[in-house]
Structure formats: structure tokens, C-alpha cells
C-alpha atoms as one frame of an Amber mdcrd trajectory, in Angstrom:
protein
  76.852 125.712 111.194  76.697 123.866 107.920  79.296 124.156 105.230  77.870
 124.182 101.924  79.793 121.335  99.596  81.064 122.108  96.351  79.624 119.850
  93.273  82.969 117.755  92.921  82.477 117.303  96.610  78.774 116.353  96.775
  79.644 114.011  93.526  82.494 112.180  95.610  80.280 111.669  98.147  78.372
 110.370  96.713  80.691 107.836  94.777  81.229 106.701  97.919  78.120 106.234
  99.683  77.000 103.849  95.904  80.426 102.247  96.007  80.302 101.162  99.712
  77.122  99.328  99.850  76.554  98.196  96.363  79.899  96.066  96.405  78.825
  95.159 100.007  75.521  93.593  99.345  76.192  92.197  95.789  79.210  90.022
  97.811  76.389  89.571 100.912  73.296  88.476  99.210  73.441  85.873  96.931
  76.496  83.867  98.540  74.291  83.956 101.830  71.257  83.273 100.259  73.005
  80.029  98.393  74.439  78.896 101.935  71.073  79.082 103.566  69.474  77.044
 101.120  72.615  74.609 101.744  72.324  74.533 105.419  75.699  76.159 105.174
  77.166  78.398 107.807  79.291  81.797 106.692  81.944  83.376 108.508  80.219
  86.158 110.792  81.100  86.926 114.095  77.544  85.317 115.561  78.632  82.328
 113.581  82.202  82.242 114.332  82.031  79.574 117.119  79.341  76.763 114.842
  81.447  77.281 112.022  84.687  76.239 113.771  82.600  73.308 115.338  80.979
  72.373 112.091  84.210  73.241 109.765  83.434  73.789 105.751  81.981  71.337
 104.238  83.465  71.228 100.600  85.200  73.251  98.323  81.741  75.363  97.186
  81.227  76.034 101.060  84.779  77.498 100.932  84.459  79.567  97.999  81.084
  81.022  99.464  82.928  82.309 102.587  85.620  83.796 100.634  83.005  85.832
  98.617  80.923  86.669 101.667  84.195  88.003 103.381  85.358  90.403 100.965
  82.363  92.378 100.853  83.381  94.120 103.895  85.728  95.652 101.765  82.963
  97.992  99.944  83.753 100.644 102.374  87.024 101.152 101.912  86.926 100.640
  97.877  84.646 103.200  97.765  86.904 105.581  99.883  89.730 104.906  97.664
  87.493 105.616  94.461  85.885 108.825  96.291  89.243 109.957  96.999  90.939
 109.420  93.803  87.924 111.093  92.175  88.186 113.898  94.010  92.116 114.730
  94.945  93.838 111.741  92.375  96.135 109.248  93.588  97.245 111.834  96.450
  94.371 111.341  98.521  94.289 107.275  98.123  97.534 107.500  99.395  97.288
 109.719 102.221  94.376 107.887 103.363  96.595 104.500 103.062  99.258 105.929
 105.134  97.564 107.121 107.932  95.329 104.137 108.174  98.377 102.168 108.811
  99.827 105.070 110.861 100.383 103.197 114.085 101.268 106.572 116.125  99.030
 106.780 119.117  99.792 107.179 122.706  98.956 103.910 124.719  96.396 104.768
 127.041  93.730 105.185 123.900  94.796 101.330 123.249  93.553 100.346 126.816
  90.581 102.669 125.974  89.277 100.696 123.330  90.396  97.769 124.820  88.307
  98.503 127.766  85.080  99.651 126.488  85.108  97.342 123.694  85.798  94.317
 126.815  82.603  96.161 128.649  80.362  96.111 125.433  80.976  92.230 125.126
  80.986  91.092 129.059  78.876  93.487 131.004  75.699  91.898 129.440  77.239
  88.350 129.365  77.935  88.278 132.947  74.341  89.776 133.766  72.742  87.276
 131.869  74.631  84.400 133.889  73.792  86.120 136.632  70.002  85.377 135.642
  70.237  82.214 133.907  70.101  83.914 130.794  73.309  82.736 129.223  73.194
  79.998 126.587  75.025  76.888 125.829  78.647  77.052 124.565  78.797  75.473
 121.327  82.947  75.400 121.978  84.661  74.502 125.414  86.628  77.467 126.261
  89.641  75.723 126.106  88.951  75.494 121.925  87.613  79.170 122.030  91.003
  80.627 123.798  92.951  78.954 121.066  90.707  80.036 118.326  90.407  83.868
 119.349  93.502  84.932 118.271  93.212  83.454 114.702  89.490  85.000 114.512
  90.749  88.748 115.923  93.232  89.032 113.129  90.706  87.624 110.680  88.983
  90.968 112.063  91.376  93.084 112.160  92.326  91.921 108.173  88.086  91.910
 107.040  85.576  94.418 108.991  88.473  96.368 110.347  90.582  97.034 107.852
  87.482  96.767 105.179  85.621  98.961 106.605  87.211 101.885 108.850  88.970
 103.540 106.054  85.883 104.136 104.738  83.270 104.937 107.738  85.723 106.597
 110.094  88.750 107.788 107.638  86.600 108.934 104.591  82.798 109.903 105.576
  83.464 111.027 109.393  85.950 113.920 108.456  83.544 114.854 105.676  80.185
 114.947 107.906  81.783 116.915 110.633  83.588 119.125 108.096  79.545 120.094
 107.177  77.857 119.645 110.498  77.987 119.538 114.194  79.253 116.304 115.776
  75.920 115.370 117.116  74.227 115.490 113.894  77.437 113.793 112.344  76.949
 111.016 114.505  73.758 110.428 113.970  73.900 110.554 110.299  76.627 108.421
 110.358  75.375 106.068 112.684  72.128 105.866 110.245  74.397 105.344 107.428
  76.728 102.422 108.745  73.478 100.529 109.943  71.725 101.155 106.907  74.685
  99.022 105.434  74.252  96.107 107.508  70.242  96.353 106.882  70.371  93.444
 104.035  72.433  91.006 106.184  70.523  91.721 109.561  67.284  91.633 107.483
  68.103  88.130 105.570  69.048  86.677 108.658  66.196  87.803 111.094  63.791
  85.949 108.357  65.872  82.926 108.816  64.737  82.808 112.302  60.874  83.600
 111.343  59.278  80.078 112.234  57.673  78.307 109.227  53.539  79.391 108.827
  54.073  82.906 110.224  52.455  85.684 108.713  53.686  87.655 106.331  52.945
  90.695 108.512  54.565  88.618 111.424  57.975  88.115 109.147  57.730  92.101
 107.955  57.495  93.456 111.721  60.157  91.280 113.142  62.309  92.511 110.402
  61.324  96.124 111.308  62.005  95.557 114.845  65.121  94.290 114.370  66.341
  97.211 111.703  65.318  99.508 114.496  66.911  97.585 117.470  69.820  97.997
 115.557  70.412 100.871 114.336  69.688 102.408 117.603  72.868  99.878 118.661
  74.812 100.930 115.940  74.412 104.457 116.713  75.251 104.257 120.399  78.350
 102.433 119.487  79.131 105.303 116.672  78.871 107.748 119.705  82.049 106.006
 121.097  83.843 105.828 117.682  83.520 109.466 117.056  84.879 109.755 120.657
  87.826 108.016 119.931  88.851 109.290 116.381  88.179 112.569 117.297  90.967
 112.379 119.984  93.290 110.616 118.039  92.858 110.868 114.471  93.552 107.608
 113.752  91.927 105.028 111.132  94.547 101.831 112.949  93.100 102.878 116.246
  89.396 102.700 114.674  90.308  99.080 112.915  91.497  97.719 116.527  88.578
  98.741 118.169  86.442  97.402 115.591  88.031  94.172 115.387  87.561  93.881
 118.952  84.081  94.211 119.571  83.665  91.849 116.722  85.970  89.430 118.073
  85.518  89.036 122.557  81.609  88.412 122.271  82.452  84.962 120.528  84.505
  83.928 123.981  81.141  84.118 125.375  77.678  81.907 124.863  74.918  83.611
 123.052  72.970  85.923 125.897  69.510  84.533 125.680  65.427  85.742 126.399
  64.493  89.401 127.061  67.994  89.961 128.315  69.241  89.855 124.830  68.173
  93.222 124.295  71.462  94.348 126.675  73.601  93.802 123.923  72.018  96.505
 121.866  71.172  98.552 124.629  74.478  98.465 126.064  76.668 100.983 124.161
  74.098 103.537 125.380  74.883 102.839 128.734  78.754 103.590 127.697  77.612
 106.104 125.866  76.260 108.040 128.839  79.078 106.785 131.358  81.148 108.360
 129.661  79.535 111.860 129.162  79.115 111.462 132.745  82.912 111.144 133.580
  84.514 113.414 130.418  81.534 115.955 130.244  79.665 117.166 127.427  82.476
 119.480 126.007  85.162 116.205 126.006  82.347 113.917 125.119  82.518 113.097
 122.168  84.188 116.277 121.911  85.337 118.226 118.560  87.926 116.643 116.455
  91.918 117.137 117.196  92.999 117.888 114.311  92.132 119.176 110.548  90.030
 117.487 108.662  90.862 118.614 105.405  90.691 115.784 102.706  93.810 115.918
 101.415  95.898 117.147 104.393  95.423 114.128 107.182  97.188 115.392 110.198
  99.350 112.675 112.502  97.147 111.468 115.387  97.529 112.457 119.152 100.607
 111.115 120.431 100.304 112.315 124.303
């Protein structure tokens, strides 16, 4: 049943939601559109492996990456702006402290340590398995040695920039208002909806020269679709997780880590490429198969209230 928000509420909100993607795509846009037209390469996780191959190539290639990495920050600004809006320099704190709250019981580690490892090798492995799987621009000698760097890099930029925000701020609020299937589908629509400029900019990059611009526009539209349907299946197993644990670190592991094991692995190539978005749905429903639909992704742990962040599950 829906909770009706009050106008202080609705205006935080909505803060955030402005906040989080306007300070995400003004740091996106023009620094990727400037490397583009340079040939450059940014630091993404698809382009992780070219740009330690290729290295920077000046000090204007270095300053480009720099602004293109703090706009995964947008998020969590906007949390922090939302929050101090809304319950002053209380909430910002709270939601500091347990975002750095370490607390949780091992096994949800291996959980997220797990799944995220199935997410990035289950279609990897079935695309060698079918001559689907790319070239290696790295030997994996170079890639072992470089992972660690990169998954702190993660944990430091999309984690910590953005799970604050997604998972600490908006998640408690959405299921605070409606059912966690809704919730996850709103938020799912949300989080891709913030990646559409990116994903968007980058799928024309890819449109060979003379195609149509009806060609261009539907294999941007394709692409928006493919992945927000990913990024909702994947939001399924979020939900999952914070919901049993209540905690924003846990969230910033796990999303460092999905980021960071698919660059061990070559680019999965052809029809078969459509695994990786497809994927998380197949988690997705392993796991209501196992836990059940009442544990799956289950009701949240603990209270939600804004300004009253309870200490995660610790057994």
C-alpha cells in the first residue's frame, strides 16, 4: 500500500533525483564527446583493458579522465544535498556512517562475491565454449596485475559514487512508499535512465559511417532497452542484498565487483553478447527458485526511516 509523501519529502526527492544526473551528465558529456573527437579513450570499465594498453596520451587526455570519473559522484552529492535538505547535517552524517559501516556477517561477502563472479564468467565461458569470445587486448599475466589497482579504482568511483545514493538514499525511500516489486522496478528504471547519455553516446560511436539516421536512432533505442532490462535484473539482486543486510559498504563491494571481473575476460562477441544483459535474469530467477518468493528479494531487515539507519545484519 502506498504511503503518501509529505511536500518536504516529495521536494527532497526530488533534489535528489536533479542533483544525481545533472552533475552526472554535465561531467559525462562534453569530456567524452572531446575524447571521441581525439581518438581518446576514457576510463570505463569496457575500456579499462585499451586504456592500460594504450596509456594517456598527454596531460589534456589526463585531465579528461579525471573529469569523466568524478561524475559518478552525482549520486551520492545529491543524497547528501537531499538529506541535508530534508533532516540537516544529521542525516548527511548518518548516511556517511553507515555507508562506511563495515558490520556484516561474512557469508553475504561470498554472496556478492559469487553472483557478481557468475554475472561476469557464466557468459564468458559459454561464449568460449562457442567461439564467441574475442581477442584479449592484455595477456592475462598484465590483467592479474592490473585488477587489483582497477577494483579499488571501483570501489573509490562507481561504488562509493554511486551506492550512497541509489541503494542508501532512493531504495529506503521507494520501499518506504511502495511494494518491493514496484520499488525495484522504479528503481531499476531510474539507475538506467542515468546511464542513458553514456550508453547512448557510445552506441552512436559504433553506428558505421553512411547509416541512416533512422538506422543510428533504432540502434540507440535497442540498446536503451537492452539495458535497462539488464539494469533492472541486476537491481533485483541489489534489493536482495540490502534488504538483508542494510548495508551501503556491502552495496559498494558488490558494485565494484561486477564492474571490475568482466575486464579479466575478452569482450563476448556475435549474438552471444546478448548473455551479458540477459544474464542477471537468469540469477534473478535462480535465486527465487532456491530462497522462494517470500525471501526473494524479500522485505527489508530493518527500518527505513531517513534519519534513523539501523546497523546491518550481523548473523
Amino acid at each position: 500500500m502506498e504511503r503518501k509523501q509529505t511536500l518536504k519529502e516529495r521536494q527532497a526527492l526530488l533534489l535528489y533525483l536533479i542533483v544525481a544526473n545533472v552533475w552526472t551528465w554535465v561531467l559525462w558529456i562534453p569530456p567524452l564527446l572531446s575524447a571521441i573527437r581525439q581518438g581518446l579513450v576514457l576510463p570505463s570499465p569496457n575500456n579499462y583493458a585499451r586504456l592500460a594498453a594504450e596509456g594517456f596520451s598527454g596531460g589534456q587526455h589526463v585531465i579528461l579522465a579525471v573529469i569523466f570519473s568524478f561524475a559518478v559522484y552525482g549520486p551520492l552529492i545529491g543524497a547528501c544535498l537531499a538529506l541535508a535538505y530534508e533532516h540537516g547535517s544529521k542525516g548527511v552524517r548518518e548516511l556517511l556512517a553507515n555507508t562506511f559501516d563495515t558490520r556484516v556477517a561474512p557469508k553475504w561477502y561470498l554472496a556478492a562475491l559469487a553472483i557478481a563472479s557468475a554475472i561476469a564468467f557464466v557468459p564468458a565461458i559459454l561464449a568460449w565454449l562457442t567461439g564467441g569470445l574475442g581477442q584479449p587486448i592484455l595477456d592475462f599475466g598484465r590483467l592479474a596485475l592490473l585488477f587489483l589497482p582497477i577494483l579499488v579504482l571501483q570501489l573509490l568511483t562507481s561504488g562509493l559514487g554511486e551506492e550512497p545514493g541509489w541503494r542508501g538514499y532512493l531504495l529506503p525511500r521507494l520501499q518506504k512508499r511502495f511494494d518491493t516489486g514496484r520499488t525495484i522496478w522504479l528503481l531499476g528504471f531510474i539507475w538506467a535512465v542515468w546511464h542513458y547519455p553514456l550508453t547512448a553516446i557510445y552506441i552512436l560511436q559504433g553506428v558505421p559511417d553512411g547509416v541512416p539516421a533512422i538506422g543510428a536512432f533504432i540502434a540507440v533505442l535497442i540498446g536503451l532497452i537492452s539495458q535497462t532490462i539488464g539494469v533492472i535484473g541486476v537491481t533485483y539482486i541489489y534489493v536482495w542484498l540490502f534488504n538483508r543486510t542494510a548495508s551501503i559498504f556491502l552495496m559498494i563491494i558488490f558494485h565494484a565487483l561486477t564492474n571490475t571481473l568482466p575486464f579479466l575476460i575478452p569482450a563476448i562477441q556475435g549474438p552471444l553478447a546478448l548473455l551479458v544483459g540477459i544474464f542477471p535474469w537468469v540469477m534473478v530467477l535462480a535465486l527465487r527458485l532456491v530462497l522462494g518468493k517470500k525471501e526473494f528479494p524479500g522485505q527489508p531487515t530493518t527500518s527505513l526511516r531517513p534519519s534513523d539507519l539501523q546497523k546491518p545484519e550481523s548473523a
